[in-house]
PLY file of the C-alpha trace (Angstrom):
ply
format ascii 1.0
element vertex 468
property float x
property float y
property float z
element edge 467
property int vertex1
property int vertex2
end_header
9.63 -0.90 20.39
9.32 -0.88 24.10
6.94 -3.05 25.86
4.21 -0.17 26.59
3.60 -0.50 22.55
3.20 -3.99 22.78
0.84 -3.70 25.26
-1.27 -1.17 24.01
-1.81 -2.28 20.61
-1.59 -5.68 21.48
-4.65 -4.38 23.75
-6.28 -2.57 20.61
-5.79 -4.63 17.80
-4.85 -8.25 19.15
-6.87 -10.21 20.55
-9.75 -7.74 18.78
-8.68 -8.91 15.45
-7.89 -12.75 16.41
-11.71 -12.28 17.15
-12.81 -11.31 14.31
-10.89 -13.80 12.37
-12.17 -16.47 14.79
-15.46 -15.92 13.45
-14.75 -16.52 9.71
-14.40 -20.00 9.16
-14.43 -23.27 11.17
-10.22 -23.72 10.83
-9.96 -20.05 12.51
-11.62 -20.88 15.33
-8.77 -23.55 15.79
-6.20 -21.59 15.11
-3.53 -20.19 18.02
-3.65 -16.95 18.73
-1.05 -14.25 17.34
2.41 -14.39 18.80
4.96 -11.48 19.42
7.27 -11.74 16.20
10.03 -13.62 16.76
12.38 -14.24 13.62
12.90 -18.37 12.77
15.89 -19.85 13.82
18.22 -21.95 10.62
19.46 -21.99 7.76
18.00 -21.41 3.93
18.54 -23.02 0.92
19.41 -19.91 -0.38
17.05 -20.17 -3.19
15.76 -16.59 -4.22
11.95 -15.55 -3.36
9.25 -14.97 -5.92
8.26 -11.52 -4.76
4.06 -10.53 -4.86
3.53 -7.32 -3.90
-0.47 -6.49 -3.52
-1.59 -3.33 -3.16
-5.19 -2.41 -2.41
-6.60 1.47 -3.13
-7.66 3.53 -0.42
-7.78 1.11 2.04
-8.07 2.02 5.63
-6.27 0.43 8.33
-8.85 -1.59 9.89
-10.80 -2.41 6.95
-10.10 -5.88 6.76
-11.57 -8.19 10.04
-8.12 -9.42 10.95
-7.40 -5.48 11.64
-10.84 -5.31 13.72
-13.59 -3.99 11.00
-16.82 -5.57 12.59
-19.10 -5.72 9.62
-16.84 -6.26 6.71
-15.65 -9.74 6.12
-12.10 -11.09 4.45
-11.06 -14.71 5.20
-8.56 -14.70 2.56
-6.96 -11.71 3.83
-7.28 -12.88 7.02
-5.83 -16.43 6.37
-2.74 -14.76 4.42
-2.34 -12.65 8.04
-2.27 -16.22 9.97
0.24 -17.39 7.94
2.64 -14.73 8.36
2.78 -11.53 9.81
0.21 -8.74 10.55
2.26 -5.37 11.16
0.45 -3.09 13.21
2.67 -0.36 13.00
2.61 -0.31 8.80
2.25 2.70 6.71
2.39 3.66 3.34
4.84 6.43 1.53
2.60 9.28 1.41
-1.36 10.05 2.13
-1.89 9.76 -1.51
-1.88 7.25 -4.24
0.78 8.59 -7.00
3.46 9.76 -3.97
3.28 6.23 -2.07
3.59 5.02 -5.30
6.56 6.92 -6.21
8.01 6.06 -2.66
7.59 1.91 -3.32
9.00 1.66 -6.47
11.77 3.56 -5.67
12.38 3.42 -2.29
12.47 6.98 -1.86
10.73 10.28 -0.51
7.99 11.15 -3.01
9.78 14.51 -2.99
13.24 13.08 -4.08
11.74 13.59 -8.09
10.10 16.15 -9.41
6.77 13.73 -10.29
6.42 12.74 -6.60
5.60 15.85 -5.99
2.19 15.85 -7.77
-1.14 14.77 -4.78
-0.99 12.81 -6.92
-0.29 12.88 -10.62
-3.35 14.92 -12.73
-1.69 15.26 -15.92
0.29 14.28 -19.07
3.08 16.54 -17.94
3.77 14.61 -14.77
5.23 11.15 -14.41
8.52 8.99 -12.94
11.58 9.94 -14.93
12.55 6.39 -17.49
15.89 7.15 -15.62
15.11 6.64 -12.70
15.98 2.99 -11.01
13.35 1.24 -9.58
12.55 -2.02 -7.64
12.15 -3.20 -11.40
14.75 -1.90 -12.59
17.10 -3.11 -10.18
15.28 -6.79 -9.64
15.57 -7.15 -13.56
19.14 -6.51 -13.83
19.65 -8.84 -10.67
18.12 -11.47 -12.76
14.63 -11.23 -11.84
10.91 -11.49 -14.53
9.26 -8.31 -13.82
5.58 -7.40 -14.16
2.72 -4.81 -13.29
-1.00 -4.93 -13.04
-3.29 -3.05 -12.44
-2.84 0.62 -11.74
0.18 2.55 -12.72
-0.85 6.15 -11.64
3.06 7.60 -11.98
2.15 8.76 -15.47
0.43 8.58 -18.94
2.23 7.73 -21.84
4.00 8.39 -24.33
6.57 9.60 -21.72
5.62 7.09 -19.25
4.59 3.87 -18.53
5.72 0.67 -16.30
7.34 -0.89 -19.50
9.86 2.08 -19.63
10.73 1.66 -15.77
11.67 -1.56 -15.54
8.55 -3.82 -15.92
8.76 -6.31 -18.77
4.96 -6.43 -19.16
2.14 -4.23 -17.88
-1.34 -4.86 -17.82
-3.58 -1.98 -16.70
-4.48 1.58 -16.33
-1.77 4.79 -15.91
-4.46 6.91 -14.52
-5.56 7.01 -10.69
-8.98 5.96 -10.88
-11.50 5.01 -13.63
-14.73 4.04 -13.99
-15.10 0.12 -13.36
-16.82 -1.07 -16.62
-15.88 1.35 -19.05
-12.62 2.15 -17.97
-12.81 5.40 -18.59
-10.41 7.25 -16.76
-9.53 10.88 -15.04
-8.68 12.24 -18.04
-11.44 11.31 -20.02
-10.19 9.06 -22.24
-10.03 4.77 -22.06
-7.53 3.73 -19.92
-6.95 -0.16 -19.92
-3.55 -0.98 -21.40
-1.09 -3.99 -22.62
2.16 -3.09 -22.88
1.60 0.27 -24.75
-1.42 -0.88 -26.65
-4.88 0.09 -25.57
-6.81 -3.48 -24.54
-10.69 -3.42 -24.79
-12.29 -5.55 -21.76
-15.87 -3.90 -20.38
-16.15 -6.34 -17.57
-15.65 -5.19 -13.71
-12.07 -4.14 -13.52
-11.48 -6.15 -10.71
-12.57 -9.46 -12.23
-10.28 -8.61 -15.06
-7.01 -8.00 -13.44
-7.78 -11.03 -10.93
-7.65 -13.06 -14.04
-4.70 -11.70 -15.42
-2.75 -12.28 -11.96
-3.78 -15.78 -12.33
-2.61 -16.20 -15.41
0.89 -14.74 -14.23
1.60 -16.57 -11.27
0.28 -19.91 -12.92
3.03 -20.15 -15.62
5.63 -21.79 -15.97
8.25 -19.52 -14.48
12.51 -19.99 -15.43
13.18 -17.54 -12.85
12.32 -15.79 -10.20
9.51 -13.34 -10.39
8.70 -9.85 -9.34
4.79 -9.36 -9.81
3.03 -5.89 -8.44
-0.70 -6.59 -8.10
-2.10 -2.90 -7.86
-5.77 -3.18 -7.79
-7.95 0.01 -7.63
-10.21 -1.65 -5.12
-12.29 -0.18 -2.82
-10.99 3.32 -4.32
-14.34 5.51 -5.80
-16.52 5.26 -7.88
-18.31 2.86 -5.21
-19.42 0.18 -7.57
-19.10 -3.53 -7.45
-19.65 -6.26 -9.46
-23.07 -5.94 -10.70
-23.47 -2.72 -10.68
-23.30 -2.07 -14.51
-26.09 0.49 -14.67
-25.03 2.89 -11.93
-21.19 2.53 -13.61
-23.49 3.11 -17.29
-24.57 6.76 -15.40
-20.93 7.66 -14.35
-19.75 6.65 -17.97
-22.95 9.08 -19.40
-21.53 11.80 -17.12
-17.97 11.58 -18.20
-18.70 11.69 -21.89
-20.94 14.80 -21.51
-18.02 16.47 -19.29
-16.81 19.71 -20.52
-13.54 19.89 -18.73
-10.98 17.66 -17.11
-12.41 18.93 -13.21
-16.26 17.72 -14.55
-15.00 14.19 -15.61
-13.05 13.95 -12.22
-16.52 15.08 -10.28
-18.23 12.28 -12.06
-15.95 9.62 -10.89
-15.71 11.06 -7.62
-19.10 9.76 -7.04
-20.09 12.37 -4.56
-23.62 11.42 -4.59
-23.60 7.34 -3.93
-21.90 4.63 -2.48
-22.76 3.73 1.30
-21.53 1.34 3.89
-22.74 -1.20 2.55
-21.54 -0.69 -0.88
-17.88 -0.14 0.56
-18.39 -3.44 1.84
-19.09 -5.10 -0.71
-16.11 -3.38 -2.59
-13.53 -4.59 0.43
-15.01 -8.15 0.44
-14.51 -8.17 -3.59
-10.71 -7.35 -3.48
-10.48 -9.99 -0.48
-11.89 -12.28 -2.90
-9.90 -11.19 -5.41
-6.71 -11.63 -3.93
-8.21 -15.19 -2.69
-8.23 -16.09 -6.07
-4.48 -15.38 -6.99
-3.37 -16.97 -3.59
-5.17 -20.15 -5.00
-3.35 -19.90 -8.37
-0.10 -19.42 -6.13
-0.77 -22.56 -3.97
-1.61 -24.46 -7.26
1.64 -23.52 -9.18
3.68 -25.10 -6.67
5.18 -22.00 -5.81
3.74 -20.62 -2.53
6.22 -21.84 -0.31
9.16 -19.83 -1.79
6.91 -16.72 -2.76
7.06 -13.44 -0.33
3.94 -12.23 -0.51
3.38 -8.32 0.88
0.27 -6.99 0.95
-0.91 -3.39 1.65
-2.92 -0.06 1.44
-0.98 3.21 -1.01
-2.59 5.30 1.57
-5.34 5.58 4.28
-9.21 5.03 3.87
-11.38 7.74 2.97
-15.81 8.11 3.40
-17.00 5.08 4.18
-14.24 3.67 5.52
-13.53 2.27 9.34
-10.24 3.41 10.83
-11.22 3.38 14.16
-9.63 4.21 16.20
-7.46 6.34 14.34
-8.15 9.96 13.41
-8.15 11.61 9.89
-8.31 9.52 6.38
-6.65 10.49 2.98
-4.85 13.19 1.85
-3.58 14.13 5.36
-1.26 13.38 7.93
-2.83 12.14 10.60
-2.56 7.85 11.56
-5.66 7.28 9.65
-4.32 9.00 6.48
-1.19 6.96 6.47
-1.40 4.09 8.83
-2.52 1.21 6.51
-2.78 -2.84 7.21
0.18 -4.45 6.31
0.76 -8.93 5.94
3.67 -10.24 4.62
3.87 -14.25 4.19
6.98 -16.12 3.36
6.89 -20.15 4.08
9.94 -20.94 3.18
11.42 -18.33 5.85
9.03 -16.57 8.56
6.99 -18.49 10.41
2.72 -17.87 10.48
0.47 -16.97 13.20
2.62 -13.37 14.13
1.84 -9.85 14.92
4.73 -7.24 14.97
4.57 -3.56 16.13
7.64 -2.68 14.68
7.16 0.61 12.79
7.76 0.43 8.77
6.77 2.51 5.90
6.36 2.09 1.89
10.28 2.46 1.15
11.68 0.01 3.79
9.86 -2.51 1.81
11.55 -1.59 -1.76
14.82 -1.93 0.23
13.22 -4.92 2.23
12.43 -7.01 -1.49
15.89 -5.75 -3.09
17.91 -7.31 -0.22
15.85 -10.78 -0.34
16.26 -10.62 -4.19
19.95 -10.19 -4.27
19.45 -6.44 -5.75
21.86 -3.62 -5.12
20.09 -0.09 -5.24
21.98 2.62 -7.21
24.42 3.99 -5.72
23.36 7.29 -7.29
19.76 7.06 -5.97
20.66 6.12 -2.32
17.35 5.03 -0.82
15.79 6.31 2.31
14.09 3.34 3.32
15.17 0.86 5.70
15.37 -2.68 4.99
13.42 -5.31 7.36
15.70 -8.47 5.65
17.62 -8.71 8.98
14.70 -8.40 10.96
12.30 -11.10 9.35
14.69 -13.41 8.89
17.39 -13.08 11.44
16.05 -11.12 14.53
18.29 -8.49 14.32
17.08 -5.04 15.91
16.26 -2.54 13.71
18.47 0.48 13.60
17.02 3.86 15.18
15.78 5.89 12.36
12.89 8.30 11.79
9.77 7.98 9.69
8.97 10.99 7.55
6.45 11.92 5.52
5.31 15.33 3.77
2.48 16.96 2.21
1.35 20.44 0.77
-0.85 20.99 3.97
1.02 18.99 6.56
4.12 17.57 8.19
5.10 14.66 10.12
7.47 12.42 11.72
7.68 9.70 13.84
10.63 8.14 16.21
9.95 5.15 18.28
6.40 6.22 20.25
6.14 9.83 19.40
4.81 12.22 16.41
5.76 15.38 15.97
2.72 16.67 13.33
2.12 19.89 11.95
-1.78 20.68 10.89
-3.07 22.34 7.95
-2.57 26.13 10.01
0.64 25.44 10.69
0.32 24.42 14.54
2.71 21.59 15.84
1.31 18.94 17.72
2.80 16.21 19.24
1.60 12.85 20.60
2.15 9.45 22.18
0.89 6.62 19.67
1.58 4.34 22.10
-0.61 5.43 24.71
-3.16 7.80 22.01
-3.10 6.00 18.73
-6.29 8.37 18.33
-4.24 11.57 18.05
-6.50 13.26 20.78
-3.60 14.31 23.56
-1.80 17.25 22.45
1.95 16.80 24.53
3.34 19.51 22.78
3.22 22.03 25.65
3.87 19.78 27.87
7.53 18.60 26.18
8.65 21.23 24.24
12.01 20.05 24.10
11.45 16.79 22.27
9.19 18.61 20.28
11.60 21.13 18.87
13.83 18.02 18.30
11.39 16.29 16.23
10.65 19.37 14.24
14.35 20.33 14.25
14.79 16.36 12.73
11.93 16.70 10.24
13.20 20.22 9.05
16.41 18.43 8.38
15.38 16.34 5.85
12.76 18.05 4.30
15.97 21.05 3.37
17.29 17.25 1.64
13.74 17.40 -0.96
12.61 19.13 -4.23
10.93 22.15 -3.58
6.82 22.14 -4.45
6.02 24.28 -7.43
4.15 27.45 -7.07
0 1
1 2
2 3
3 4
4 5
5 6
6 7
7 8
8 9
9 10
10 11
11 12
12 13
13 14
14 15
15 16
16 17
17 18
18 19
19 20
20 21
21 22
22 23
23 24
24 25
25 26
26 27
27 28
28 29
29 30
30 31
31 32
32 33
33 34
34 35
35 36
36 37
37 38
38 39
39 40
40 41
41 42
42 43
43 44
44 45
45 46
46 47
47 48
48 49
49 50
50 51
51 52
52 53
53 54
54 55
55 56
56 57
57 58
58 59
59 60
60 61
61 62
62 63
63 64
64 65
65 66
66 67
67 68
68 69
69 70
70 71
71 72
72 73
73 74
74 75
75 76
76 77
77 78
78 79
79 80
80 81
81 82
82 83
83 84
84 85
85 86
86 87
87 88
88 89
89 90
90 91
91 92
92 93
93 94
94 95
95 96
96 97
97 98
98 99
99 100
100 101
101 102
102 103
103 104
104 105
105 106
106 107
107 108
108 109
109 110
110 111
111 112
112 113
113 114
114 115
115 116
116 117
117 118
118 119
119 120
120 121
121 122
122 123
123 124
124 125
125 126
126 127
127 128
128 129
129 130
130 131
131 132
132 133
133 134
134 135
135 136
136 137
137 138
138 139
139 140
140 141
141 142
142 143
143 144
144 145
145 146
146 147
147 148
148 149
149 150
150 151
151 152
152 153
153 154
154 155
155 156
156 157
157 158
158 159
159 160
160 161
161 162
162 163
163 164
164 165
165 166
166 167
167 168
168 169
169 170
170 171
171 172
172 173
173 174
174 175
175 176
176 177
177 178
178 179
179 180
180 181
181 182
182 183
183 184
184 185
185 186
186 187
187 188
188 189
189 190
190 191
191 192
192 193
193 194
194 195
195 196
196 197
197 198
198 199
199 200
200 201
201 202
202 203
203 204
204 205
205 206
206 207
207 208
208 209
209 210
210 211
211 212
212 213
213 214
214 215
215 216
216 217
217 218
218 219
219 220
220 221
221 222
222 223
223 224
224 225
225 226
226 227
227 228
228 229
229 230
230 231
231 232
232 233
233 234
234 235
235 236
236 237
237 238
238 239
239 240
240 241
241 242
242 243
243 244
244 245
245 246
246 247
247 248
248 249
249 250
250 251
251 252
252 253
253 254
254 255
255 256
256 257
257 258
258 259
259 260
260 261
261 262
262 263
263 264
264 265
265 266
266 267
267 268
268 269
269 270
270 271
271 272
272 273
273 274
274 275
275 276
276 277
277 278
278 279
279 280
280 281
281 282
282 283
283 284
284 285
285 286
286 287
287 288
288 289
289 290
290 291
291 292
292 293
293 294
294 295
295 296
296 297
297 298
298 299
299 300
300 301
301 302
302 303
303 304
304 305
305 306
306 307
307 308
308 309
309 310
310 311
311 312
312 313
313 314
314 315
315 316
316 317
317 318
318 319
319 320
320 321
321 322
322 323
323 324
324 325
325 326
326 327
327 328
328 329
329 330
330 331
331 332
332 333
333 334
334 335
335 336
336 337
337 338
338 339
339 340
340 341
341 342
342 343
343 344
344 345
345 346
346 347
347 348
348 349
349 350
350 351
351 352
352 353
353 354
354 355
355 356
356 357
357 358
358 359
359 360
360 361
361 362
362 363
363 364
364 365
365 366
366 367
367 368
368 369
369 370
370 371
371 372
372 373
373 374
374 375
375 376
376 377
377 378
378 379
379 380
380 381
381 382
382 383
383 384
384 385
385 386
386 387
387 388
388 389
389 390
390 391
391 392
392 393
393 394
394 395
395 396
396 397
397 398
398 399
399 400
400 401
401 402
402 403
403 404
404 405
405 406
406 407
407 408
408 409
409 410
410 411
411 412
412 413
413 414
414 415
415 416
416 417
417 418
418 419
419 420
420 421
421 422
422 423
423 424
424 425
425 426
426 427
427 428
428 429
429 430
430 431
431 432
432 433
433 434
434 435
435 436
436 437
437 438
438 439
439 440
440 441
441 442
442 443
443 444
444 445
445 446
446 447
447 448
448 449
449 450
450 451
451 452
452 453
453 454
454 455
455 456
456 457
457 458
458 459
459 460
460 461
461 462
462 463
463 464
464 465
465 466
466 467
């Protein structure tokens, strides 16, 4: 990126964020500041990573205090960030959960299969194809243990299901969102799962799949290990632990529901949550994910493990993306722009910040290239991997970022966007100098404009077509 990005988010999110970290415990204060990323210089023993990949639900970019959120607190995030590397740039596949989904475990456009093109998946009809390859698939059959838990949400069985994509065990629910105690899920029905089996638990969801994580991580492992943690947290309904009455009144209102639209406005939870609630949802999952670090660190296997950890898609309601502009379901940086860490002992060094853009499927090619995986020929993926980059310094090559939806369209190339809004209107911006999205440049540089759009056309004439 050129040094005006540095500059300007190092500016916005920096020393900000080093701040707000500072504050959290008495080792932060102590801590140096963030450095530029700058790849470690030797050798490896050549020794294949354990690969944890953490995804939290909804999450908006600067939800966690390491990204700059003032009032919500998440040393363990936060610590995972000082030990390796906070990407400022980071964004996930799609603006919803089932497409980013799609996009990670495949390393793909959402709108390379015909399920990716549900925002997102609402049905028994929709799902990814058994066929398909996947970052399980392809880990497994490069030698790797391979495990999911926690949410699915790329379809319901019997058609689909982690187990028939490549995961050797799954614990957790297909759906995109259910009800916390209960587990009752969008379509109605119970929705906590191992394997193919239904598994009755009625504590806070959270709590439950922390414990399973635990349990993973802490065996005794003969090989390496491929482990995605997808937790539904802070995602609606906006309960947390404790909150077993107000999750007893969504369950009330989902078994009275006449249709699958009533049961979906129950667990939408229109009318409650607040700040504070969101808070204590974010702090939960920072917990959470403290917990399974701990497990990690106990095992003796932390210093060879790459953990990633991200958002499937932008924040939504009570979330704080400041300073970015628009939240879920659209285009815009706060839709799509999400905090990303990745920590690696054994290889990349702690205490970095890089602004080098990445997106959901550079990291599927990212883990298969550390892993010793060869994608499918046949299923040639569009992501980009960042092995050469972490570990080696190497540049990476020019390439777009691209993402589509129903209502938009956008791409970006080093500093500029080219987005197209809901009435069709192209805008194009700066992010360097208006991560906010506020400074239309499209009349003044129509040129790179049409380029942009001429680029994005491109590949989108490459994707499935959206149903009627």
């Amino acid at each position: 990126m050129p040094e005006i990005s540095r500059r300007a988010f190092g500016g916005l999110v920096g020393g900000g964020a080093v701040t707000a970290v500072a504050g959290t415990t008495a080792a932060a204060e102590a801590a140096p500041a963030e450095r530029p990323f700058k790849a470690r210089t030797g050798g490896s023993s050549g020794k294949r990573p354990n690969l944890l990949v953490i995804l939290g639900d909804d999450l908006g970019w600067a939800d966690l205090s390491c990204y700059g959120a003032p009032h919500i607190r998440t040393p363990h995030l936060d610590r995972l960030a000082r030990q390796g590397v906070r990407f400022t740039d980071g964004y996930s596949g799609s603006a919803t959960c089932s497409p980013t989904r799609f996009s990670l475990y495949t390393g793909r456009y959402p709108g390379r299969t015909p399920g990716g093109l549900a925002e997102p998946i609402g049905n028994r009809t929709q799902g990814l194809d058994p066929n398909h390859p996947t970052l399980a698939s392809l880990l497994k059959k490069a030698g790797y243990a391979t495990a999911l838990i926690g949410k699915w949400h790329c379809g319901w069985l019997p058609d689909y299901s982690p187990t028939k994509s490549g995961w050797d065990e799954f614990f957790g629910n297909h759906g995109g969102v259910l009800e916390y105690f209960s587990k009752l899920g969008q379509l109605g029905d119970y929705d906590l799962y191992e394997g193919d089996a239904t598994y009755k638990d009625l504590r806070y969801y959270t709590e439950v799949l922390t414990e399973r994580a635990v349990e993973y991580v802490g065996r005794e492992h003969d090989r390496p290990w491929l482990l995605n943690l997808n937790f539904t947290t802070p995602h609606w309904p906006w309960l947390a632990e404790g909150d077993e009455a107000t999750g007893a009144e969504i369950e009330a209102k989902i078994r009275a529901a006449k249709t699958q639209a009533e049961v979906v406005n129950a667990l939408n939870h229109y009318d409650g949550g607040s700040v504070e609630k969101y808070k204590e949802m974010v702090e939960s999952l920072d917990a959470a994910v403290g917990e399974v670090l701990a497990a990690l660190r106990r095992s003796g296997q932390e210093e060879n493990t790459l953990v990633l950890f991200a958002s499937d898609n932008g924040g939504e309601r009570y979330s704080y993306n400041w300073p970015l502009s628009g939240e879920k379901f659209v285009l815009l940086e706060g839709g799509i722009r999400v905090p990303t860490i990745v920590r690696w002992p054994a290889r990349v060094d702690g205490h970095q910040v890089s602004h080098e853009p990445n997106f959901s499927p550079d990291w599927t090619a990212t883990l298969l290239e550390v892993g010793g995986a060869r994608p499918d020929p046949a299923y040639p993926l569009d992501g980009t991997s960042l092995a050469g980059y972490l570990l080696k310094g190497e540049t990476p090559p020019e390439r777009d970022l691209f993402w589509r939806v129903r209502a938009n369209r956008a791409l970006r190339r080093g500093d500029w966007k080219y987005y197209q809004d809901a009435d069709k209107t192209d805008h194009l911006y700066n992010l360097a100098a208006d991560s906010r999205e506020q400074a239309d440049l499209a009349p003044d540089k129509p040129e790179l404009l049409a380029e942009l759009k001429a680029s994005w056309e491109r590949t989108a004439a490459t994707l499935l077509p959206y149903p009627n």
